[in-house]
Structure formats: structure tokens, C-alpha cells
DRENMI-250625 format. One record per residue (C-alpha): residue in three letters; x, y, z. Coordinates in steps of 0.001 Angstrom, whole numbers, padded with zeros to 6 digits, always signed. Layout:
N
ALAXYZ ...
This chain:
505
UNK-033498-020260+013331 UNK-032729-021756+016772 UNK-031539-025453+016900 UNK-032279-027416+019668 UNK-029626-030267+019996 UNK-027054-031569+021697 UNK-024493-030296+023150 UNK-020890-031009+021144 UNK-018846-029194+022132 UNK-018018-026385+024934 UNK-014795-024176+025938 UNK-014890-022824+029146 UNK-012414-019483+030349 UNK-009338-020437+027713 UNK-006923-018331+028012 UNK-003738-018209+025654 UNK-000772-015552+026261 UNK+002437-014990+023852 UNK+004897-013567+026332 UNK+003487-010387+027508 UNK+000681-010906+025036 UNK-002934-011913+026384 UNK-004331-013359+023050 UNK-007340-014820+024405 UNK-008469-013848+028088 UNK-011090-015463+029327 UNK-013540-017384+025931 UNK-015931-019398+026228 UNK-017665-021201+023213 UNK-020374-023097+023006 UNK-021445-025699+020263 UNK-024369-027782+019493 UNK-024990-030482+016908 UNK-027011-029305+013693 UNK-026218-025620+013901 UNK-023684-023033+012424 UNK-021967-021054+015335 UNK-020489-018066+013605 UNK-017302-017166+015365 UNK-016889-012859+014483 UNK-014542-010165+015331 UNK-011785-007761+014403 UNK-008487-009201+013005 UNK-006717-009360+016044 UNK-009834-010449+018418 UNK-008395-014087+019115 UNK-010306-015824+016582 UNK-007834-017543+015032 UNK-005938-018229+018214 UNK-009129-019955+019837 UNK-009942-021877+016975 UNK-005630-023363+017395 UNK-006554-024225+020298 UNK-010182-026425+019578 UNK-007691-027864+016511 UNK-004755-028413+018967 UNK-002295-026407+017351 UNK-002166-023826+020189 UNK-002336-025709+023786 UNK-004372-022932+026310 UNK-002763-021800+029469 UNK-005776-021841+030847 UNK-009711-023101+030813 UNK-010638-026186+029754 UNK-012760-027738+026598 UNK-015297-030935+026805 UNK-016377-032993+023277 UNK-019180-034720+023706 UNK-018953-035088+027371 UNK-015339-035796+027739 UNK-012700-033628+028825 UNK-010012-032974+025790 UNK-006781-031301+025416 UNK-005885-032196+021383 UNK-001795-031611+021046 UNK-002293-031518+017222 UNK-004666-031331+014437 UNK-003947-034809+014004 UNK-004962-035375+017640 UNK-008243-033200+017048 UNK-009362-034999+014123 UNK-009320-038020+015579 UNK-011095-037082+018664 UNK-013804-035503+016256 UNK-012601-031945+015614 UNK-011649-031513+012141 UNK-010586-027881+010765 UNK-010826-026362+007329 UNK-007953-023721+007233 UNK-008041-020341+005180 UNK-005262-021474+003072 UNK-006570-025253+002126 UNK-003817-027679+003091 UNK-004087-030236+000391 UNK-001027-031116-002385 UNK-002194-030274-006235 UNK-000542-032926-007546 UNK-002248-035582-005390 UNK-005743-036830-006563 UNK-009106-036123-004810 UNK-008961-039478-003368 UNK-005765-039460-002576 UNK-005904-035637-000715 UNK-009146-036890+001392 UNK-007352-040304+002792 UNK-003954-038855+003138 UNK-002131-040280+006225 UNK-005361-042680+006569 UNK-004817-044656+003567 UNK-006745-048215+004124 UNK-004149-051307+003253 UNK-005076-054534+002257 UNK-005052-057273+004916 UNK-002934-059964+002903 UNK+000136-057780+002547 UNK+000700-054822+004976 UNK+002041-051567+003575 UNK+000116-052209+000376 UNK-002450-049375-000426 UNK-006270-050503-001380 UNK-006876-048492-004081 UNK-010296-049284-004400 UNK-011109-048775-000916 UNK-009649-045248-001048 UNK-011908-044034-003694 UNK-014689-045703-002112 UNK-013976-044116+000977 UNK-014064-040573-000923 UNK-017119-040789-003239 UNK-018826-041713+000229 UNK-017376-038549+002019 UNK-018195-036408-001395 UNK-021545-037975-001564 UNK-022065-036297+001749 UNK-021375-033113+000431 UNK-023736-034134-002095 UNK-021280-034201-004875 UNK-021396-037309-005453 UNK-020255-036728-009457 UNK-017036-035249-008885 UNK-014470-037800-010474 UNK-012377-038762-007210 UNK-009707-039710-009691 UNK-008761-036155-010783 UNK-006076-034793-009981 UNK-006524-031750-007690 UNK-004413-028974-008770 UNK-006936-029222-011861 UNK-009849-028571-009863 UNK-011273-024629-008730 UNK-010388-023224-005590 UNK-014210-023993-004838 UNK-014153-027777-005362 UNK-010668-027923-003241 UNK-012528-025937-000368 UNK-015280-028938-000987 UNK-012357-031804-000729 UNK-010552-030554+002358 UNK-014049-030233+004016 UNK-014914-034039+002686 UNK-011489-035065+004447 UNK-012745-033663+007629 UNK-016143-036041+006972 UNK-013782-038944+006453 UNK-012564-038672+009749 UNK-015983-038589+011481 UNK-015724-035335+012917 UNK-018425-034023+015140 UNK-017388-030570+015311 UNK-016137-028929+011594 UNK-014527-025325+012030 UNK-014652-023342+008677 UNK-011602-020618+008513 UNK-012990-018206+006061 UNK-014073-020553+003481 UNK-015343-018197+001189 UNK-012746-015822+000717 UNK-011383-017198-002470 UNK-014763-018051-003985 UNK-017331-016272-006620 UNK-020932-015508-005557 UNK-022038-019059-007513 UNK-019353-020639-005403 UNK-020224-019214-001906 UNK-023598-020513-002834 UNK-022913-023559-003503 UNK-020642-024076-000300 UNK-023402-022294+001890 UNK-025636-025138+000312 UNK-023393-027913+001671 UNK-023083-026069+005372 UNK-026852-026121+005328 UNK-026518-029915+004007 UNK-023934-030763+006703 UNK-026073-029274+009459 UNK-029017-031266+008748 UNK-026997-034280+009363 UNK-026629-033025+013206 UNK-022858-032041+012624 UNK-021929-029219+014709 UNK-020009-025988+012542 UNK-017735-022983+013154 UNK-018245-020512+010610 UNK-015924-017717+010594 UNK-015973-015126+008202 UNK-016070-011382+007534 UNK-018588-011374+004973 UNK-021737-010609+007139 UNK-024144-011059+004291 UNK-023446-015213+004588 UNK-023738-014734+008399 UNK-026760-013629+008272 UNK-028133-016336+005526 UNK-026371-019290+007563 UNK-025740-019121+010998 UNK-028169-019895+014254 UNK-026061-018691+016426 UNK-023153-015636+016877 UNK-020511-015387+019079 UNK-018117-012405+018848 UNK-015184-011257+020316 UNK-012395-008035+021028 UNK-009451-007720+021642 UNK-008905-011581+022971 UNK-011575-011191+025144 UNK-015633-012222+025209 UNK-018375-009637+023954 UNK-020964-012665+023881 UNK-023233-014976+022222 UNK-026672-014521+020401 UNK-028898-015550+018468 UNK-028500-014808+014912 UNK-032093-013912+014079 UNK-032161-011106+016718 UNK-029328-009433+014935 UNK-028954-006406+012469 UNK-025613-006141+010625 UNK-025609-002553+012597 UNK-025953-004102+015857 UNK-023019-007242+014347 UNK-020435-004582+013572 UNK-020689-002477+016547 UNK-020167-005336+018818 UNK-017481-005866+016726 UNK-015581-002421+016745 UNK-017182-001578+020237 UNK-018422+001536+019198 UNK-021185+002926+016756 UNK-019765+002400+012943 UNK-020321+003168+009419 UNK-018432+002569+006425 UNK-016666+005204+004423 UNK-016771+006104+001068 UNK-015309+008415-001031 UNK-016810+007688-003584 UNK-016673+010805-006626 UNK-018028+011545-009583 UNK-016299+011140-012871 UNK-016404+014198-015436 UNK-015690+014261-018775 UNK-014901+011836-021673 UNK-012952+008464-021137 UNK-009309+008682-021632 UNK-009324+012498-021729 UNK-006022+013675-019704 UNK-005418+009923-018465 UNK-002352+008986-016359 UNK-003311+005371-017681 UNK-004383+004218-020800 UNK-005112+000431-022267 UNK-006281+000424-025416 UNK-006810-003717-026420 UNK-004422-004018-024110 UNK-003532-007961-023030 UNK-001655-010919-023493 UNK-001636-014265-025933 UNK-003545-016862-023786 UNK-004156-014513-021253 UNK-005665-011630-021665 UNK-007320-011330-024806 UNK-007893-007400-024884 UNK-008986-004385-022086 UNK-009792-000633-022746 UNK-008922+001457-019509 UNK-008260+005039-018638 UNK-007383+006129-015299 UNK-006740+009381-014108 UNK-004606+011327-011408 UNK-007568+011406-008199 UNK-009413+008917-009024 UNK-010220+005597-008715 UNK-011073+003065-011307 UNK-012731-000512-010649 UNK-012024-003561-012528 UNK-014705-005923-011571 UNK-016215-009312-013191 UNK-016084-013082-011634 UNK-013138-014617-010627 UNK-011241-016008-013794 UNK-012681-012528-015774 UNK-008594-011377-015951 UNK-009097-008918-013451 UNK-005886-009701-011976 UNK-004430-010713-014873 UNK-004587-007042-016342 UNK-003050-005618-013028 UNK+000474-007836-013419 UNK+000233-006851-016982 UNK+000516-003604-016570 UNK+002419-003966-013454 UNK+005020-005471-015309 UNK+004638-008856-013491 UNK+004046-010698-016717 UNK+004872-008618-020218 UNK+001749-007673-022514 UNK+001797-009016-026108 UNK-000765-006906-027611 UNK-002450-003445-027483 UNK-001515-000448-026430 UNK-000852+001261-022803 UNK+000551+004565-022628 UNK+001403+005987-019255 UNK+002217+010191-018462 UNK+001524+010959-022084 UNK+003994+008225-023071 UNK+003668+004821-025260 UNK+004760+001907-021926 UNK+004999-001209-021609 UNK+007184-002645-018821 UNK+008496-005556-018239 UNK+009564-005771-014867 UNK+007738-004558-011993 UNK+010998-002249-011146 UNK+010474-000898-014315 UNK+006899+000518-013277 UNK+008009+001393-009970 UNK+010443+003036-011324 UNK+007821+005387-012903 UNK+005692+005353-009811 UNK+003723+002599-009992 UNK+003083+000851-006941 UNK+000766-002342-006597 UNK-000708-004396-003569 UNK-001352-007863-004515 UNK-004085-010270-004370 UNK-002266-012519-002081 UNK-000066-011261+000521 UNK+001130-013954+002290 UNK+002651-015702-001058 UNK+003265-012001-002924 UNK+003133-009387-000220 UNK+004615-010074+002390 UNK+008316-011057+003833 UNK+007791-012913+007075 UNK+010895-013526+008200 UNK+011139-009756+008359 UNK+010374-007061+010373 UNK+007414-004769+010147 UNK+010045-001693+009578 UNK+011702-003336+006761 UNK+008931-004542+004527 UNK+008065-001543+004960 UNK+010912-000410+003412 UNK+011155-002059+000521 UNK+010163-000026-002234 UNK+011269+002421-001507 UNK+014753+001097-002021 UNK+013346-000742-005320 UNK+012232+003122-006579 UNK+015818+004711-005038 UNK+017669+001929-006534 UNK+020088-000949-004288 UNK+022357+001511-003195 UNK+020003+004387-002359 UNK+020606+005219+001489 UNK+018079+005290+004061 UNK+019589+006127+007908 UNK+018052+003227+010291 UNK+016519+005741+012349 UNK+014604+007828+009676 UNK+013079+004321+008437 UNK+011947+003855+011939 UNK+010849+006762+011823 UNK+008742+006526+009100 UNK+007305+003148+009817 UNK+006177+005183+013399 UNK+004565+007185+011459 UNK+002221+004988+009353 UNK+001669+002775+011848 UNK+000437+005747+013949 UNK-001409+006909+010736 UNK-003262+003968+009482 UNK-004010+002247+013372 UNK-001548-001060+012547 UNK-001523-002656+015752 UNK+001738-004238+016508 UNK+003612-004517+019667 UNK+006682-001952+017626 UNK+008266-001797+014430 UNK+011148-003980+014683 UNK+007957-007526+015116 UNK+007849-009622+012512 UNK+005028-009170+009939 UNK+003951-012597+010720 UNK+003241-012063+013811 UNK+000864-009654+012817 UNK-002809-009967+012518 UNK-004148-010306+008035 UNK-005918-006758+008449 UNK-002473-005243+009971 UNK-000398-006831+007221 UNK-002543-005927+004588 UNK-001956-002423+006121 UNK+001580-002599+006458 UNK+001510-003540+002746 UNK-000294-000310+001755 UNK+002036+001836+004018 UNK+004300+000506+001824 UNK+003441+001919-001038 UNK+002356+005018+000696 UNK+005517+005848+001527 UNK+006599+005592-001946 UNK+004164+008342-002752 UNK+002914+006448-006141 UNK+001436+008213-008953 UNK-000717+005156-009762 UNK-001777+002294-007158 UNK-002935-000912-008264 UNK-005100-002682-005479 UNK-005684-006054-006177 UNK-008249-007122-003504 UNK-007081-004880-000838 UNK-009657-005928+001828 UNK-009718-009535+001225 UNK-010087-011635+004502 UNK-009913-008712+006790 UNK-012041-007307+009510 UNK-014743-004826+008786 UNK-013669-001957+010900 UNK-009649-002584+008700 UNK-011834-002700+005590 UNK-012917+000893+006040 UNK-009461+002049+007675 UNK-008016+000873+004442 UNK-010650+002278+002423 UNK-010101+005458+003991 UNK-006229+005084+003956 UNK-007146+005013-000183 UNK-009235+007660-000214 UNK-006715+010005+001288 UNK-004169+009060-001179 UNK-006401+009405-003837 UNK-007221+013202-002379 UNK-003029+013806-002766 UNK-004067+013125-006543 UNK-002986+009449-006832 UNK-004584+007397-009030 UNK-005750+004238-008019 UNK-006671+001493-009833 UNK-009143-000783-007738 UNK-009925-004691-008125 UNK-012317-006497-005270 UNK-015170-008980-005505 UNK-017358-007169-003288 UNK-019416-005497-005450 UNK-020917-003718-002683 UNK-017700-002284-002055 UNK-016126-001438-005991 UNK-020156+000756-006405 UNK-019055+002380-003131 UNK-015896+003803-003446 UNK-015040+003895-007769 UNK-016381+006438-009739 UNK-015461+004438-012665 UNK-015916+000843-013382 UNK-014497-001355-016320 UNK-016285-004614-016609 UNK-014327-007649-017461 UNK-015898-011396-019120 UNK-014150-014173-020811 UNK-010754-011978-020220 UNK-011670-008939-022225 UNK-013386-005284-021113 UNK-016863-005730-022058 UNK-018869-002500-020414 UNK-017599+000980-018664 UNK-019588+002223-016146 UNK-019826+005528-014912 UNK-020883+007686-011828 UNK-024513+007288-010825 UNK-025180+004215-013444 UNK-022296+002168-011151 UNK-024462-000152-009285 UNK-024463-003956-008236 UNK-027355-004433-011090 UNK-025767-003190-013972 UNK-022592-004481-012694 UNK-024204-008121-012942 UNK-025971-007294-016068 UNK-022638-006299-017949 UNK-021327-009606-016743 UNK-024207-011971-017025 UNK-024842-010081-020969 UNK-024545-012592-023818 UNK-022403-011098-026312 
């Protein structure tokens, strides 16, 4: 649907370079109050840089941007926000231990006139139940503390602190990358709320399926520069992705049948396998070449079973036997010790080292596998990070950058090289394309499926459903933090995986 009002906001030619580094070449964005702009490309296609710069944590080199008629140049989020740009970052800056209130006032904090520096309480929680009622969540208790609240109602707070500040323009930084399918629905709800009230909205996200159901208008880009802007309702997801990549696309899979009984020559077994207040039991079986899908909604112990048998956090109860062997490890060096490798769910907090190098995280395990004094000559590790990047398309300017300065798709990728060089007998993937671009979705995917053709065996977590049905050719099912249904070959499909979890016991 086409919207019709004003215009908010508009960028015009910004350009942004880091050194020798043209990270956004020419953009121009246009936004207009009551619609959803979707803002789409590759990791590494200046998305996040242009949306630094509307937020003023990035100042441009060159263009210009107008709010509302008036020329800005924001030297700070701060700055932004009170100019009428507020931004909703992929990792929600908030503090846990502050309440709702508290979080959506912070650094605004009304006083009370008859003593200065004296908080008013009351006004503060006034001030939030208005900005929540907004949202229309008007029954949240604004006294809670927020650590105790779901990722979902903390995407829902920091978005009700950008209302508190009157912003005109709100810019959503994957918003729904943390969240369950009830979740996403719920925050697509409040977009669609938000929008009726003639706010203007950045929407960025790689999950095209909420595209499609929210936005009025797309604007992509590649490789820092402008593809162009349309009109979501002329748009196939075909047409989306190969503006995208720049070239006709379609996702891999390698995807293959399972044959004969579960747990029959296994590399992995779990037999009520699990942890006191954790995990309160999972069967499993995975075998060398093939991959295995844990799926269920977020809080189903998905994740929970992969440090388990990871080592991460030591299982209480059951069974797992690994190469023929009763196992249960302790450490994670234990299991990589054995050949267990395991990408986490969150890279930046469990993945990566950014202070390093893309060379030596690289490294890493394989020095945890060889042990702290195993020897590696400098040049054969550079080497060998050559090759993968060369292998798996990481884009980096060389080796010796620091992860960080890398794009999320060509970290995650760095993460899985890895492992890869580590030659695992058994990878655990714990959301391995999470919050990156569709074209490094299927690089990874096919980065897996190779290993998994060397006769690796992968164990595979993700809550795309589309994307566990595409590529597993066995699925456990996981509710309440227990395995409740195995699927197999051609009965793995989105409906029976939402039937096993949606089934009453």
C-alpha cells in the first residue's frame, strides 16, 4: 500500500569513506510520515553505516540530510533524538537492572520544581505508561524491573523510549532477530500501530517474509552504493533478492534423506539427556553426513541442549554416548578435544574476539584441539586463513583486519572457517544464519553442506523453519525443554513442525 504523506525526512548523495574504504557512495533515502521504508541489502551494502549517519554516530563526508524541512547534521544519537530521529539498535541498549520506567526516561528524568536534582517519580512512570500506551501496551507494569522481561517486551521498551522523545523518524535495526513468530507478530502489530499515527519508520531486516507483510516502500542497496527505491507491492521476493545479490539467485539445499532406524551407527547419542532446572530430558542421534535439526520456540532448550553437550554447562541426567563411547564433558576443550566443534548463537558476546585479527580467531581452535603449546608457523596460519577466506567469499580488506571491522555475515563466516579448519567430526550450529544477508545465508548453508559431504556431522539449530525443512533430513522437536516428536525425511515440513510444537501433551 502506497502512503501519501509528508515528507520527513530525506538524504541526499551521503557519502562515508574509512580510509581507502568507500562505505557508502553516493545514497539517497527518502522518508515520509505514516509509512515503513524498508532499508535491504547484503551485509556489507552500507546499511548500517547510513543508518550511523541519520542517528549521528557516523558524520558523512559528503551529501546532506533535511528533517522536516530543516537542514541537520546530528553529532550523536543524543543529538538525533532530540532533533526527532530516534534509533532502535540490533543489540537493545537498555540496563537489566533498571526498571521499565526508569530505561525509557534515562538521561531525561523529569525533577521536581521545589528542589532541583530531585527525581519525580511519579512523573517518570507517567511519562512511560503514556509512551507504552502508544505501543498499545498499556498493561505492562512500568515498575518491573527489565532484565525480568523477554527479549520481545525490551525490543517494545527501547522503541517506547524513542516515543518519549517525540521522534518523527524511528529506524528499526533488525528488530526481529531475537524474537519467536508470536513475537514478530506482535511487534509487526505495533509498526503498523505506529504508522497510523503518521510516524515515519526504517525497517531493516533480512527476513523478507515481514518485508513483504509491512513495508510501503523498499529501498536497497550494494556494495555502499544505490540500486533504488520501489514500491513494495510491485515486488516478488525473486525480484527483492536479486537486486540484492545483483544477479539471478536461488537458495541451496542439501537437503538428504535419512535411512534406517534412529540411533543405528550414531556418532551422537542423547538418550533423556539434560540438566536439573534446565533441561529436563532430549532423545537425539546424529550421524557422520548428516545433519540433524533441533527446532521448537525460543525458550524450547534448543540451545540449552547444544552447551550441554558442548560441554558449556555439565549434564545432570541421561545418557550421551559419543564414537561408540559413554561422554559427558565438562568443558568445551574436553569436546573439542574429541572433535567437537560448535558455532554459537551469539557471536559478538560468544564468537567472536574483536580486538583480534581475522587470522587469529581464526586460529583458535585449532590451538584449543593441538593443545597451548602446539606450533603453528605465522605464515602457514596466514596461509590458511587465505584460503577460507578465498573459499567461503569473506570479504575483508586481508587477514591481519580486525573481526570487528567486519561485516555480521563475514564474521559469522569467519566463525565457521574456524571450525572448518579444525576438520570436526561433529558441528553444532546454533543459529548459524542469524541476522545475516540472504545471499551469506546460502554461502553458509552451502559452506555446511560441503562439510557435511566430507562426512561431518552436523547438528543444526535455527528459527527459520523454512530453513531447518530445507536443509535437515532429521528433525528433533523440542517443548517445555524436553524432545517431544522426531521427524524424518519427506514428513519434515513447517506443518508438522508446528503441530509437534503446538500438540498438547
Amino acid at each position: 500500500m502506497t502512503r501519501e504523506g509528508g515528507l520527513l525526512l530525506e538524504a541526499e548523495g551521503l557519502a562515508v569513506r574509512f580510509g581507502s574504504v568507500r562505505a557508502l557512495d553516493g545514497v539517497s533515502l527518502t522518508v515520509r510520515a505514516g509509512e515503513v521504508q524498508a532499508l535491504l541489502g547484503e551485509n556489507g551494502a552500507g546499511k548500517s553505516t547510513l543508518i550511523k549517519c541519520l542517528s549521528g554516530v557516523v558524520r558523512p563526508t559528503g551529501g546532506r540530510m533535511v528533517l522536516c524541512g530543516r537542514r541537520i547534521e546530528p553529532r550523536s544519537p543524543h543529538e538525533a533524538e532530540r532533533i526527532g530521529i530516534a534509533t532502535v539498535f540490533q543489540e537493545v541498549g537498555l540496563i537489566p537492572r533498571l526498571s521499565v520506567a526508569e530505561n525509557i526516561c534515562l538521561g531525561r528524568e523529569p525533577g521536581r520544581r521545589w528542589l532541583r536534582g530531585l527525581v519525580d517519580w511519579r512523573a517518570v512512570r507517567s511519562r512511560a505508561r503514556a509512551a507504552m500506551d502508544r505501543l498499545g501496551l498499556g498493561g505492562l507494569d512500568v515498575d518491573r524491573e527489565l532484565g525480568t522481561c523477554s527479549v520481545a517486551v525490551q525490543q517494545m521498551v527501547a522503541i517506547a523510549r524513542a516515543l518519549d522523545v517525540r521522534a518523527r523518524v524511528l529506524i528499526l535495526d533488525e528488530p526481529t532477530s531475537s524474537l519467536d513468530r508470536d513475537e514478530c507478530a506482535r511487534l509487526l502489530g505495533v509498526i503498523g500501530h505506529l504508522r497510523a499515527q503518521e510516524m515515519g519508520i526504517v525497517f531493516i531486516s533480512h527476513f523478507l517474509d515481514q518485508v513483504e507483510a509491512i513495508a510501503d516502500r523498499v529501498t536497497v542497496l550494494r556494495d555502499g552504493k544505490l540500486v533504488g527505491s520501489f514500491e513494495a507491492a510491485g515486488l516478488t521476493r525473486a525480484k527483492l533478492v536479486s537486486l540484492m545479490v545483483g544477479r539471478e539467485f536461488e537458495m541451496p539445499t542439501g537437503k538428504r534423506e535419512t535411512t534406517g532406524e534412529r540411533g543405528a551407527g550414531s556418532l551422537l547419542s542423547l538418550r533423556a539427556f539434560g540438566r536439573s532446572g534446565m533441561i529436563e530430558g532430549v532423545d537425539a542421534d546424529v550421524g557422520a553426513g548428516e545433519v540433524v535439526g533441533l527446532a521448537g520456540l525460543l525458550g524450547s532448550g534448543r540451545s540449552e541442549t547444544a552447551r550441554l553437550v558442548f560441554g558449556a554447562e555439565t549434564a545432570t541426567r541421561g545418557t550421551m554416548t559419543f564414537g561408540g563411547e559413554a561422554s559427558r564433558f565438562t568443558t568445551p576443550r574436553q569436546a573439542i578435544a574429541r572433535g567437537i566443534g560448535m558455532l554459537p548463537e551469539n557471536r559478538k558476546e560468544q564468537g567472536i574476539f574483536p580486538s583480534l585479527s581475522v587470522v587469529e580467531n581464526l586460529v583458535v581452535s585449532l590451538r584449543a584441539k593441538d593443545g597451548a603449546f602446539s606450533r603453528l608457523a605465522f605464515g602457514s596460519q596466514v596461509a590458511l586463513a587465505e584460503e577460507f577466506v578465498r573459499q567461503l567469499g569473506i570479504k575483508t580488506a586481508d587477514v591481519h583486519a580486525k573481526i570487528s571491522e567486519l561485516s555480521g555475515g563475514n564474521q559469522q563466516k569467519v566463525l565457521l572457517a574456524r571450525w572448518f579448519a579444525m576438520r570436526p567430526v561433529l558441528l553444532i550450529l546454533d543459529e548459524p544464519t542469524r541476522g545475516i544477508d540472504v545471499a551469506a545465508k546460502a554461502d553458509v548453508l552451502r559452506a555446511v553442506d560441503r562439510l557435511r559431504g566430507e562426512g561431518t556431522a552436523v547438528l543444526f539449530i535455527s528459527s527459520e523453519l523454512e530453513e531447518v525443512t530445507r536443509v535437515c533430513g532429521r528433525v528433533v522437536v523440542l517443548r517445555d525443554r524436553r524432545s517431544v516428536a522426531h521427524l524424518e525425511g519427506s514428513d519434515i515440513t513447517e506443518a508438522s513442525v508446528l503441530a509437534a510444537v503446538a500438540r498438547t501433551a
